[in-house]
mmCIF file as gemmi writes it, N, C-alpha and C atoms, coordinates in Angstrom:
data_model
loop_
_atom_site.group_PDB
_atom_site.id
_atom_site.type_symbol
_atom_site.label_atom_id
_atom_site.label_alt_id
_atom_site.label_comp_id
_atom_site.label_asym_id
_atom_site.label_entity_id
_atom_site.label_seq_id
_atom_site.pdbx_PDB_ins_code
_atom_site.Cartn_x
_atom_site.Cartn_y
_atom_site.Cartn_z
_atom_site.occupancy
_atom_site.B_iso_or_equiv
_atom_site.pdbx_formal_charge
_atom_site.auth_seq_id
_atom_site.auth_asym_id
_atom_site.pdbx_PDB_model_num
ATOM 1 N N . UNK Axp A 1 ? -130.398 162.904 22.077 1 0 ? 1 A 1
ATOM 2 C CA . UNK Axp A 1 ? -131.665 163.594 22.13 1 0 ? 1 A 1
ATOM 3 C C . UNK Axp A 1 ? -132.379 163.208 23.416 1 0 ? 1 A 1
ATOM 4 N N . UNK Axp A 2 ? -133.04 164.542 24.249 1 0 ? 2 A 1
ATOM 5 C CA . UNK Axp A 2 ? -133.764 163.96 25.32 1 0 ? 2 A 1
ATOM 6 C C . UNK Axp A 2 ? -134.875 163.62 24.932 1 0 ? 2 A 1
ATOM 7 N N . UNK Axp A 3 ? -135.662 162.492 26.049 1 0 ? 3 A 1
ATOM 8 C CA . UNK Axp A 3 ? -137.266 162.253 25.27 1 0 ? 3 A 1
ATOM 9 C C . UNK Axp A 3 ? -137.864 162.379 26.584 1 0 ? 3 A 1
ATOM 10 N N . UNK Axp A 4 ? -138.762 162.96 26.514 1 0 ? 4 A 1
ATOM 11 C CA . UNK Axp A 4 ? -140.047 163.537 27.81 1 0 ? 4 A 1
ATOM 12 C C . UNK Axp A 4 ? -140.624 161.828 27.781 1 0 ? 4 A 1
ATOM 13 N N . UNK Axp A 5 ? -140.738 161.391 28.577 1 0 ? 5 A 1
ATOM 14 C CA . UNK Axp A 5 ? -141.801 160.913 29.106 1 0 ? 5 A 1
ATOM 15 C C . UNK Axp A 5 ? -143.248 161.603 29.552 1 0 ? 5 A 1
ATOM 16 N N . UNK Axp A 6 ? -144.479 161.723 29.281 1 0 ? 6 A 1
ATOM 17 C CA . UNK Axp A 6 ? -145.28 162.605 30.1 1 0 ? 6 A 1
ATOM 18 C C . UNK Axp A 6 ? -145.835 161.553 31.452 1 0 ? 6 A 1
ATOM 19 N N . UNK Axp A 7 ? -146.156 162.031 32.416 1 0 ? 7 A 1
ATOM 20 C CA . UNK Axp A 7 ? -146.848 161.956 33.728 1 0 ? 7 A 1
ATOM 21 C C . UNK Axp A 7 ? -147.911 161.192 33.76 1 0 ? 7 A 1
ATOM 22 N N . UNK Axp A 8 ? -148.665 161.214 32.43 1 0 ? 8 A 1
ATOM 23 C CA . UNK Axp A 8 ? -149.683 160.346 32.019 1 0 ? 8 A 1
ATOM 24 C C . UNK Axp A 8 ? -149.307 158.305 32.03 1 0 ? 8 A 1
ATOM 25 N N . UNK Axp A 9 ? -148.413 158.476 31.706 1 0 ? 9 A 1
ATOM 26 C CA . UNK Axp A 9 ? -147.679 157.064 31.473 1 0 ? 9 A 1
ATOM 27 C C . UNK Axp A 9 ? -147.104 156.378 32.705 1 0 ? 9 A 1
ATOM 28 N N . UNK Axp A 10 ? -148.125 155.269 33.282 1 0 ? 10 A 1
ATOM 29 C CA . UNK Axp A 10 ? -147.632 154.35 33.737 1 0 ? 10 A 1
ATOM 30 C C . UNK Axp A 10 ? -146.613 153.438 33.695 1 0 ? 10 A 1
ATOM 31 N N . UNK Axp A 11 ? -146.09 153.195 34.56 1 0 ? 11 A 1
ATOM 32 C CA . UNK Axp A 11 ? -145.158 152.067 34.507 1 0 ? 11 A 1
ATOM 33 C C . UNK Axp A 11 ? -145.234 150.497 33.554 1 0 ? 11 A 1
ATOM 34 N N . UNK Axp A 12 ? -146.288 150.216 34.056 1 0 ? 12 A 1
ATOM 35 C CA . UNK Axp A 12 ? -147.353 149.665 33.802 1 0 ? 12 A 1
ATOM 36 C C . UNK Axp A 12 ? -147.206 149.117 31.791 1 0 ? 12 A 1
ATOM 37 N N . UNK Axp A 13 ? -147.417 150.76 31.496 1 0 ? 13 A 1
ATOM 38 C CA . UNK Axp A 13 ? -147.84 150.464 30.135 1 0 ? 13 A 1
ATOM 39 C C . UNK Axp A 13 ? -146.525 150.72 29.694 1 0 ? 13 A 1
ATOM 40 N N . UNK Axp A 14 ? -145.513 151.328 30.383 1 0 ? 14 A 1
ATOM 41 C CA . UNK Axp A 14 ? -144.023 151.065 29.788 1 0 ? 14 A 1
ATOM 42 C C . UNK Axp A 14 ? -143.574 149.726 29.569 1 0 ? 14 A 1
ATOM 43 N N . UNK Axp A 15 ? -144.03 148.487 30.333 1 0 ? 15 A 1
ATOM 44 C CA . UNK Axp A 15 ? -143.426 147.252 30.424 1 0 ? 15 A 1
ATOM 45 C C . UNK Axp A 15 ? -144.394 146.193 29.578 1 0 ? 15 A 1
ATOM 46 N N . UNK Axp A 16 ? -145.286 146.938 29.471 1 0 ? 16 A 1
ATOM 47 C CA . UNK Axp A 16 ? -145.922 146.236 28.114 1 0 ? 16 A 1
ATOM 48 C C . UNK Axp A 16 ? -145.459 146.638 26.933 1 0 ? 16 A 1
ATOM 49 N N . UNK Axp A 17 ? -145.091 147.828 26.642 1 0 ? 17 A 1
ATOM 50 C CA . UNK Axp A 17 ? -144.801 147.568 25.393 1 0 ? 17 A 1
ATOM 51 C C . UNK Axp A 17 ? -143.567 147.131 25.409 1 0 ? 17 A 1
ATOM 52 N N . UNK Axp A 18 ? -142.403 146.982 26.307 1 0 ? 18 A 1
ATOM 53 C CA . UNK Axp A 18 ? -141.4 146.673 26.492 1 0 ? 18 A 1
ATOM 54 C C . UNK Axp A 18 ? -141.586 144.85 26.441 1 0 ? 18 A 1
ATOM 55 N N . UNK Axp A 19 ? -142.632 144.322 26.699 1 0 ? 19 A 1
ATOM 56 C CA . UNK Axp A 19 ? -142.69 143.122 26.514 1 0 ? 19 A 1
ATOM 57 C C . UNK Axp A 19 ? -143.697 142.483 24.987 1 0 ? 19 A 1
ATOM 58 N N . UNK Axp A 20 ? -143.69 143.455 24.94 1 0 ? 20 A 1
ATOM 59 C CA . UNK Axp A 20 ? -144.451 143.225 23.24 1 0 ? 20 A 1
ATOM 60 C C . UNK Axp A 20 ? -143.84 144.53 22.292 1 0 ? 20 A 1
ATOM 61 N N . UNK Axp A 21 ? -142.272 144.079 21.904 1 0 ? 21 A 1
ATOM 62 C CA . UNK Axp A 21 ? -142.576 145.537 20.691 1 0 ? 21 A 1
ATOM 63 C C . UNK Axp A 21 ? -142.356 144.796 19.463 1 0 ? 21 A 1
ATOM 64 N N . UNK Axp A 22 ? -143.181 144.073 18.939 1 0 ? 22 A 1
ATOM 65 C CA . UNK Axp A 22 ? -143.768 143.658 17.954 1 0 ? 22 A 1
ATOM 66 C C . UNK Axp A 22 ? -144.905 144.273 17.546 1 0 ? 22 A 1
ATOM 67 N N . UNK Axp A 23 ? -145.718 145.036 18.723 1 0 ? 23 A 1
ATOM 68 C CA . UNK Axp A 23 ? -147.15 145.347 18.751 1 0 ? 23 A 1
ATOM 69 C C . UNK Axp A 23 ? -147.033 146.649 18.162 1 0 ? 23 A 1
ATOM 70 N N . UNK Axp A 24 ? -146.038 147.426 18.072 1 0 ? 24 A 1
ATOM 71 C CA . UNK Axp A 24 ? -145.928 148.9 17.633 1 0 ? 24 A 1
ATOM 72 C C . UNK Axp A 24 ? -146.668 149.308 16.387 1 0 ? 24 A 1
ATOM 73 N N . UNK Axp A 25 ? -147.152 150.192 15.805 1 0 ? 25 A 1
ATOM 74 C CA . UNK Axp A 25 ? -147.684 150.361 14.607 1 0 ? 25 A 1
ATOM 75 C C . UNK Axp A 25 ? -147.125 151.492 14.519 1 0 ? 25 A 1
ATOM 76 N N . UNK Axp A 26 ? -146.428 151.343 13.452 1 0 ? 26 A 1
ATOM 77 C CA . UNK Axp A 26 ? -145.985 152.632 12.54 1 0 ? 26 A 1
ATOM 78 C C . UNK Axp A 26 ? -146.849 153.613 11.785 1 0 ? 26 A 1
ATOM 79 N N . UNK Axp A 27 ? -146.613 155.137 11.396 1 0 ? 27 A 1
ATOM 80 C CA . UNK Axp A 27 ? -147.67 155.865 10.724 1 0 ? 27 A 1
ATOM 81 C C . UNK Axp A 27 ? -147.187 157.549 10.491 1 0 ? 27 A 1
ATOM 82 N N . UNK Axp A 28 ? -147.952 157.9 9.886 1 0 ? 28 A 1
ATOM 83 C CA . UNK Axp A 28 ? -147.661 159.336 9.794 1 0 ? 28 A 1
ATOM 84 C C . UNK Axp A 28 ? -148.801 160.227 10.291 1 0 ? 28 A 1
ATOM 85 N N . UNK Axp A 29 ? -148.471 160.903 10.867 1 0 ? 29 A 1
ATOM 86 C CA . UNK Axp A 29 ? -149.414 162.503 11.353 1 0 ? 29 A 1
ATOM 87 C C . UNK Axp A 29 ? -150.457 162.807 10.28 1 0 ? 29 A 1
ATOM 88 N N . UNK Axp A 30 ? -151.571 162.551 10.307 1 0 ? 30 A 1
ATOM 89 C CA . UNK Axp A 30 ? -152.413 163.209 8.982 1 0 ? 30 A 1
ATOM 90 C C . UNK Axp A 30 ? -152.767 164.666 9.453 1 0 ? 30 A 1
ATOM 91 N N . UNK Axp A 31 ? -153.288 164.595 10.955 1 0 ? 31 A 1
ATOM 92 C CA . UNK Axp A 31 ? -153.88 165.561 12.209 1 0 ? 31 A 1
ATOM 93 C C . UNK Axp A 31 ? -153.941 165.732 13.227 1 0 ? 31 A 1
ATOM 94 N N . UNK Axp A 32 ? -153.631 166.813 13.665 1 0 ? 32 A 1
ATOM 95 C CA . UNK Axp A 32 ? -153.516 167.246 15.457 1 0 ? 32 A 1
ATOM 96 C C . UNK Axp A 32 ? -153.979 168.353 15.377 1 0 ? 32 A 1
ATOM 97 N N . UNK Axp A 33 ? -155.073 168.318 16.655 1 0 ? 33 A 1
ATOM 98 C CA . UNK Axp A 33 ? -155.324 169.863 17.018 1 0 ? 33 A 1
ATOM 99 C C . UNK Axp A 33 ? -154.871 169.933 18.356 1 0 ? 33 A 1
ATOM 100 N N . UNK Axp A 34 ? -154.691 169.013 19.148 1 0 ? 34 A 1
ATOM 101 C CA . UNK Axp A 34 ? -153.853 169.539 20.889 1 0 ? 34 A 1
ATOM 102 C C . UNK Axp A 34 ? -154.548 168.341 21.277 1 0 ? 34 A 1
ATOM 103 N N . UNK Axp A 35 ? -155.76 167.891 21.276 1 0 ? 35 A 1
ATOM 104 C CA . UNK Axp A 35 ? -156.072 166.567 22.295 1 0 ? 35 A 1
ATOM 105 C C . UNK Axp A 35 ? -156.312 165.268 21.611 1 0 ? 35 A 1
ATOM 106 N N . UNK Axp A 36 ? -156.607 165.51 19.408 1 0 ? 36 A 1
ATOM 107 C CA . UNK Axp A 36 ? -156.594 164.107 19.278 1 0 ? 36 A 1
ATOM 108 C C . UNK Axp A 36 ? -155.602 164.121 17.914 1 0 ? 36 A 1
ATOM 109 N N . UNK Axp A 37 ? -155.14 163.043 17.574 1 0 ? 37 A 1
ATOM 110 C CA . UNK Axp A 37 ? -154.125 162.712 16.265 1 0 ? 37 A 1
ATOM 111 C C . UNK Axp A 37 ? -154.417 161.665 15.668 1 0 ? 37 A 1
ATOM 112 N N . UNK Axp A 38 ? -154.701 162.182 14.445 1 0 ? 38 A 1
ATOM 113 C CA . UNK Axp A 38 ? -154.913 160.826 13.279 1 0 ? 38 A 1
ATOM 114 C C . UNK Axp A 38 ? -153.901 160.549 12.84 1 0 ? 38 A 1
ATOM 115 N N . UNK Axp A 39 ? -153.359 159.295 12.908 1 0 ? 39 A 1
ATOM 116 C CA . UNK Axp A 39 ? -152.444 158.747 12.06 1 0 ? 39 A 1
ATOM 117 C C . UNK Axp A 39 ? -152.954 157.667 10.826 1 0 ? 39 A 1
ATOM 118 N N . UNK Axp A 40 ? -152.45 157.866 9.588 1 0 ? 40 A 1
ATOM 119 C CA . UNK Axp A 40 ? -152.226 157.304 8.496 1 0 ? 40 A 1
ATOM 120 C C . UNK Axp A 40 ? -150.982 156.164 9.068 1 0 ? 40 A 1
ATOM 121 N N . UNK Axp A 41 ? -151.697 154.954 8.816 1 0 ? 41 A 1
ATOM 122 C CA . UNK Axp A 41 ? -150.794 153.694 9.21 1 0 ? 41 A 1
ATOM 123 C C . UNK Axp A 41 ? -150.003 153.189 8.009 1 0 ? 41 A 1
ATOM 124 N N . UNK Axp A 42 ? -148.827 152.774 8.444 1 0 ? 42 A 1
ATOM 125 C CA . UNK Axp A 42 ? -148.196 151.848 7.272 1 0 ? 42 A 1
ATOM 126 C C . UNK Axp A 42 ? -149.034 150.881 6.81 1 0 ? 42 A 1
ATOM 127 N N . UNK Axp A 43 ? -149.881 150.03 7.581 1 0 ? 43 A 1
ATOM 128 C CA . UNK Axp A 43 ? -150.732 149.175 6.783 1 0 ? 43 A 1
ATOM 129 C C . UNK Axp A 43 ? -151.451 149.479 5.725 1 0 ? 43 A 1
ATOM 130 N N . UNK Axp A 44 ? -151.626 150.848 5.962 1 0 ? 44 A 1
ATOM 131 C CA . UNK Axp A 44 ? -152.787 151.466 5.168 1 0 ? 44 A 1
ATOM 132 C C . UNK Axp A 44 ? -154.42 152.212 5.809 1 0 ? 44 A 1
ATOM 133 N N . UNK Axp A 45 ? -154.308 151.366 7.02 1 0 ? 45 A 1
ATOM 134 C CA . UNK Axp A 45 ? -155.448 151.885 7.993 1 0 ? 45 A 1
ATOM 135 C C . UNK Axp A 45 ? -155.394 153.574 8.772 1 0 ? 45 A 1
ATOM 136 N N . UNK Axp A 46 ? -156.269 154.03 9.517 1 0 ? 46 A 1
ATOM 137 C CA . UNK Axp A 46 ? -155.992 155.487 9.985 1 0 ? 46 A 1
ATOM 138 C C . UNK Axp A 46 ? -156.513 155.242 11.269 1 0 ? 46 A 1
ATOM 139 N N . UNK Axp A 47 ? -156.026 155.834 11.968 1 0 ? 47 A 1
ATOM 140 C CA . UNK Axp A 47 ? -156.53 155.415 13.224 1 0 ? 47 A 1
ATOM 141 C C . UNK Axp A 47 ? -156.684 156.682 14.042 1 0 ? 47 A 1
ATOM 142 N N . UNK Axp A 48 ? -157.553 157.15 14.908 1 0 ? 48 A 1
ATOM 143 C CA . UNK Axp A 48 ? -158.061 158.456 15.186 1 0 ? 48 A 1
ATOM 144 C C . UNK Axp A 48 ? -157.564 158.111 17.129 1 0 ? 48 A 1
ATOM 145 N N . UNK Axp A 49 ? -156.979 158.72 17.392 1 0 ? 49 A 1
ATOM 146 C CA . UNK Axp A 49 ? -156.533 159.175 19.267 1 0 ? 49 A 1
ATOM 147 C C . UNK Axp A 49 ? -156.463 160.317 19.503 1 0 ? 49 A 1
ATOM 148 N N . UNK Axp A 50 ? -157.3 159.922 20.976 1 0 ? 50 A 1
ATOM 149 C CA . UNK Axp A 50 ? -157.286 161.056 21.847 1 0 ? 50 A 1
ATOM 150 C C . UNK Axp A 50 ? -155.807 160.91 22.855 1 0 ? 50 A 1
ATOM 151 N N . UNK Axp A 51 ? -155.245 161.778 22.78 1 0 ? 51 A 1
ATOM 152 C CA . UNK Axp A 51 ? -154.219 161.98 23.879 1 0 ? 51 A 1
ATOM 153 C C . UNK Axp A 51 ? -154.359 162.646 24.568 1 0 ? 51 A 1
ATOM 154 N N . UNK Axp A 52 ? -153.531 161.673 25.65 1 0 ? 52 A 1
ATOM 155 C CA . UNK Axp A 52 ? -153.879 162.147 27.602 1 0 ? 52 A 1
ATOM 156 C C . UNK Axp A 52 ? -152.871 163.034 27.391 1 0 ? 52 A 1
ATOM 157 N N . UNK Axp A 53 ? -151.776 162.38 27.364 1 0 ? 53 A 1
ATOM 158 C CA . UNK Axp A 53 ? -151.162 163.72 27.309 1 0 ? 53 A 1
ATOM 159 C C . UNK Axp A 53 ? -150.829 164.958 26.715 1 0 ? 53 A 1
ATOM 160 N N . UNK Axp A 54 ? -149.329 165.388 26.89 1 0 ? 54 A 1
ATOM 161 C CA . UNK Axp A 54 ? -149.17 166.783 25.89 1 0 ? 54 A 1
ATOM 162 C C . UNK Axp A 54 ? -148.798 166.188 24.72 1 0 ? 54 A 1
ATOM 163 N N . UNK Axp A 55 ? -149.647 167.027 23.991 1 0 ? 55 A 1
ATOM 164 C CA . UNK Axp A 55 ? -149.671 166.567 22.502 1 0 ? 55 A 1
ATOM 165 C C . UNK Axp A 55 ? -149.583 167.742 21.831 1 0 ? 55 A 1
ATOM 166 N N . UNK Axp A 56 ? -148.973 168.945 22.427 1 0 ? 56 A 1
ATOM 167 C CA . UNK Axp A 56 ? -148.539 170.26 21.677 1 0 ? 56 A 1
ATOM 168 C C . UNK Axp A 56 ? -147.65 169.968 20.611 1 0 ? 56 A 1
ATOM 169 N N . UNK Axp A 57 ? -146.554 169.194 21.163 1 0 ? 57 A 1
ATOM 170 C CA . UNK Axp A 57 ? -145.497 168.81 20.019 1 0 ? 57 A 1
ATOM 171 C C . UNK Axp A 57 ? -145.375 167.975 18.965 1 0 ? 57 A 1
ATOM 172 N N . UNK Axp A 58 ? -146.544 167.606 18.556 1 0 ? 58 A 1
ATOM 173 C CA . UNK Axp A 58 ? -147.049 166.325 17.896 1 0 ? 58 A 1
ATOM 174 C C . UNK Axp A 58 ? -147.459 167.474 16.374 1 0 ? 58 A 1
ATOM 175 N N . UNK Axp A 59 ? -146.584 167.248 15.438 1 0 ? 59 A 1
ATOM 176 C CA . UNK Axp A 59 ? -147.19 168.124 13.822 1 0 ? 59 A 1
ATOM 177 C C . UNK Axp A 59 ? -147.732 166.933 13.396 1 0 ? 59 A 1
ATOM 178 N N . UNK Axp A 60 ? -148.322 167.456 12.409 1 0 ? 60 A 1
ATOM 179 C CA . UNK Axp A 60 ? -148.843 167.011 10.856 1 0 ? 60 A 1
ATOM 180 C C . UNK Axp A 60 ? -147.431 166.37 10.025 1 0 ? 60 A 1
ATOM 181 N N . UNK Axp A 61 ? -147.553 165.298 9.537 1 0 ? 61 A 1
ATOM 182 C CA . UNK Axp A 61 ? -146.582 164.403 8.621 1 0 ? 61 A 1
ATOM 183 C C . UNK Axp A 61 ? -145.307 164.46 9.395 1 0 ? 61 A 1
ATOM 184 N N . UNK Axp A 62 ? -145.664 163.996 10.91 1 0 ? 62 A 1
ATOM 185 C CA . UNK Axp A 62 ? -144.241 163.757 11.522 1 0 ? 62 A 1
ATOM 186 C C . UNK Axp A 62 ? -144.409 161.998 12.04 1 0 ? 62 A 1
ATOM 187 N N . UNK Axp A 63 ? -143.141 161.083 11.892 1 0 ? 63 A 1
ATOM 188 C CA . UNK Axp A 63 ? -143.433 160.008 12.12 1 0 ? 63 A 1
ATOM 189 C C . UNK Axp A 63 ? -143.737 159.846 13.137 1 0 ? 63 A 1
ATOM 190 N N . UNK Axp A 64 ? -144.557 158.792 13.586 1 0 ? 64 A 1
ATOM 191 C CA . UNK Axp A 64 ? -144.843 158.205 15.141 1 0 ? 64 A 1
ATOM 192 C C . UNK Axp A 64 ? -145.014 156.799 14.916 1 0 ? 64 A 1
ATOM 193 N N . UNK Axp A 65 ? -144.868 156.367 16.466 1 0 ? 65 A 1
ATOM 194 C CA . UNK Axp A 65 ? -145.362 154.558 16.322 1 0 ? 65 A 1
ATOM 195 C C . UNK Axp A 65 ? -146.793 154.952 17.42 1 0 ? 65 A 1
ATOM 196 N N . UNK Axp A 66 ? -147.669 154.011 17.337 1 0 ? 66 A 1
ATOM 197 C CA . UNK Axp A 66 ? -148.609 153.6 18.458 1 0 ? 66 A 1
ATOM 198 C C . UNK Axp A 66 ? -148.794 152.112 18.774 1 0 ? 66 A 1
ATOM 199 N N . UNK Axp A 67 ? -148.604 152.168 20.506 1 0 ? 67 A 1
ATOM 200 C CA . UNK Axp A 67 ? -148.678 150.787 20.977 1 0 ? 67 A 1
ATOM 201 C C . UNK Axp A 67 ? -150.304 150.719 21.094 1 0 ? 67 A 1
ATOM 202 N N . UNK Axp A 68 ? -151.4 149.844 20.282 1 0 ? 68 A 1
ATOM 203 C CA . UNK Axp A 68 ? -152.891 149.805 20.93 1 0 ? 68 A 1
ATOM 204 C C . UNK Axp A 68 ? -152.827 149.223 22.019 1 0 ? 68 A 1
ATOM 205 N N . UNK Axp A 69 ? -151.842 148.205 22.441 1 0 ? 69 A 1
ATOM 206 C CA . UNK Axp A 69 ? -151.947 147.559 23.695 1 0 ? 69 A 1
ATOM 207 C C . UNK Axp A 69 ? -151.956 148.156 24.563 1 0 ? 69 A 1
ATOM 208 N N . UNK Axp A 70 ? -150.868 148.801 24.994 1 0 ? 70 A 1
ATOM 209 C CA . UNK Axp A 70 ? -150.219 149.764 25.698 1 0 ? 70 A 1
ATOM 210 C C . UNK Axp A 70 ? -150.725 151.212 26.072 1 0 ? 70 A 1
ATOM 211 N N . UNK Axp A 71 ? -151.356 151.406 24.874 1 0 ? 71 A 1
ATOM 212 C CA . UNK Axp A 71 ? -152.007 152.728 24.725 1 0 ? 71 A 1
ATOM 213 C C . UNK Axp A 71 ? -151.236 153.833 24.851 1 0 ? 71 A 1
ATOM 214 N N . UNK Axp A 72 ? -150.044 153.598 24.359 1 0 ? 72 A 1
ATOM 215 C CA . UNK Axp A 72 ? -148.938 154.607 23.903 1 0 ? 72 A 1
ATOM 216 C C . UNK Axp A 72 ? -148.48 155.038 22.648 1 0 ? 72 A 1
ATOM 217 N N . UNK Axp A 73 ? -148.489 156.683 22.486 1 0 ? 73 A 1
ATOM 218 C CA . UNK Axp A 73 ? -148.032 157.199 21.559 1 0 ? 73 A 1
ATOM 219 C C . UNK Axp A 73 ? -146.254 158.018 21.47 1 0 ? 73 A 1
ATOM 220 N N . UNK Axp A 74 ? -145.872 157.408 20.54 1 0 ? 74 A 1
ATOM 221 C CA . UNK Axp A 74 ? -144.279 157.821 20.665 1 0 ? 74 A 1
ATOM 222 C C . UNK Axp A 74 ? -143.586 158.664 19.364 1 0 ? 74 A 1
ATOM 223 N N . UNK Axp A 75 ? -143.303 160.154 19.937 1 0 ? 75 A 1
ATOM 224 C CA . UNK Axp A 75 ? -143.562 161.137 18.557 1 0 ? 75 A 1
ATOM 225 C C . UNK Axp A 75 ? -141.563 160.982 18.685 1 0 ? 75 A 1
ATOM 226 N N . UNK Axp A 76 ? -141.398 162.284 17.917 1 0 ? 76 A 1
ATOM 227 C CA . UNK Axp A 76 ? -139.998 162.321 18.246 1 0 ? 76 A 1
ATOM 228 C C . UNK Axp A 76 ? -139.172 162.637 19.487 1 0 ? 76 A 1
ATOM 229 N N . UNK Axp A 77 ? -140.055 163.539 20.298 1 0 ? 77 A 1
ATOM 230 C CA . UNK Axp A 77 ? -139.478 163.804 21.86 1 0 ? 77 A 1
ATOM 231 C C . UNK Axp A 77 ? -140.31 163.286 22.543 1 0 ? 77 A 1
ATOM 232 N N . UNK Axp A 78 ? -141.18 162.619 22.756 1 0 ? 78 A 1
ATOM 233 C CA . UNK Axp A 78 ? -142.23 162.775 23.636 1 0 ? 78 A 1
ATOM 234 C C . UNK Axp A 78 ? -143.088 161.348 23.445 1 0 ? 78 A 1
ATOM 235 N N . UNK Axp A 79 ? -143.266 160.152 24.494 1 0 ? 79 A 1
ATOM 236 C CA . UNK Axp A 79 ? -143.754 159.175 24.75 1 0 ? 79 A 1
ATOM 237 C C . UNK Axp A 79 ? -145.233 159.551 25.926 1 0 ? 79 A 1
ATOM 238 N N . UNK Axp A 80 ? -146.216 159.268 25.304 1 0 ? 80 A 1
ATOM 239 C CA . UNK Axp A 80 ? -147.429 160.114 26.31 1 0 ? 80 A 1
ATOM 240 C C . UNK Axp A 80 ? -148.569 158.657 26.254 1 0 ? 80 A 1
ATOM 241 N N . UNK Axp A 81 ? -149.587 159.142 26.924 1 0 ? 81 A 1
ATOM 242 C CA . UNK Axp A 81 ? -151 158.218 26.68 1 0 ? 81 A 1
ATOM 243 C C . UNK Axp A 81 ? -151.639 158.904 25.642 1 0 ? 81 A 1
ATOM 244 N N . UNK Axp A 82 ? -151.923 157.49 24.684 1 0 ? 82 A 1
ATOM 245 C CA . UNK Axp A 82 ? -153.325 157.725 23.932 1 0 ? 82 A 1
ATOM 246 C C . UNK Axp A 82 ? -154.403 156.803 23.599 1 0 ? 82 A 1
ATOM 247 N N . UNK Axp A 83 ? -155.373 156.784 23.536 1 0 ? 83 A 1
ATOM 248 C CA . UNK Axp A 83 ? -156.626 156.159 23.588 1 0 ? 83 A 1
ATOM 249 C C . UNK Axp A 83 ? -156.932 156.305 22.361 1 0 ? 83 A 1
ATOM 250 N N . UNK Axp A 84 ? -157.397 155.47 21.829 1 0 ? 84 A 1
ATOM 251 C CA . UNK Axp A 84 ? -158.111 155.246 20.113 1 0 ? 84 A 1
ATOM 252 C C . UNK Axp A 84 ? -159.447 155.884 20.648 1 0 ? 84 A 1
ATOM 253 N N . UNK Axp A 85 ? -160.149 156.95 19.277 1 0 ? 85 A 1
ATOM 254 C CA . UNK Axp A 85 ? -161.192 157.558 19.838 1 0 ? 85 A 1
ATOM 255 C C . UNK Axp A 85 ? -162.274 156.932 19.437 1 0 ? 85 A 1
C-alpha cells in the first residue's frame, strides 16, 4: 500500500515520532468535515484536531493513531499535520 505523506509534515516531526513511538494514541473517527477530526481514544478520552493537511480522506469510524508530540495524524493512506483544537 502507498502512503502520502502530505507537504505539511516536517522532517522534524517525522523523527520525533520516530524517536518516541510510545507516544502514539490510538482512536477511532467520531468526525470529519475537511479541516477538523474528532477522535474517540482508546483510553476513553476524545480529542478534537484541526488538520493542516488533506484531510479529504479521513471517514468517520476509520482507525487512526495521533502523535500530540509530534503533531501528527496517521489515517490509512495518509500521514499529515494536526493540531489539537
Amino acid at each position: 500500500m502507498s502512503r502520502t505523506i502530505s507537504s505539511t509534515v516536517h522532517p522534524i516531526q517525522r523523527c520525533m515520532a520516530a524517536s518516541n513511538p510510545s507516544a502514539w494514541w490510538d482512536g477511532l473517527v467520531v468526525d470529519a468535515d475537511g479541516t477538523t477530526v474528532t477522535v474517540a481514544l482508546l483510553t476513553g478520552a476524545t480529542v478534537t484536531l484541526r488538520v493542516v493537511g488533506p484531510a479529504v480522506d479521513i471517514a468517520v469510524s476509520e482507525p487512526v493513531a495521533y502523535h500530540p508530540v509530534a503533531e501528527l495524524l496517521s489515517a490509512s493512506a495518509i500521514l499529515t499535520t494536526a493540531r489539537a483544537a
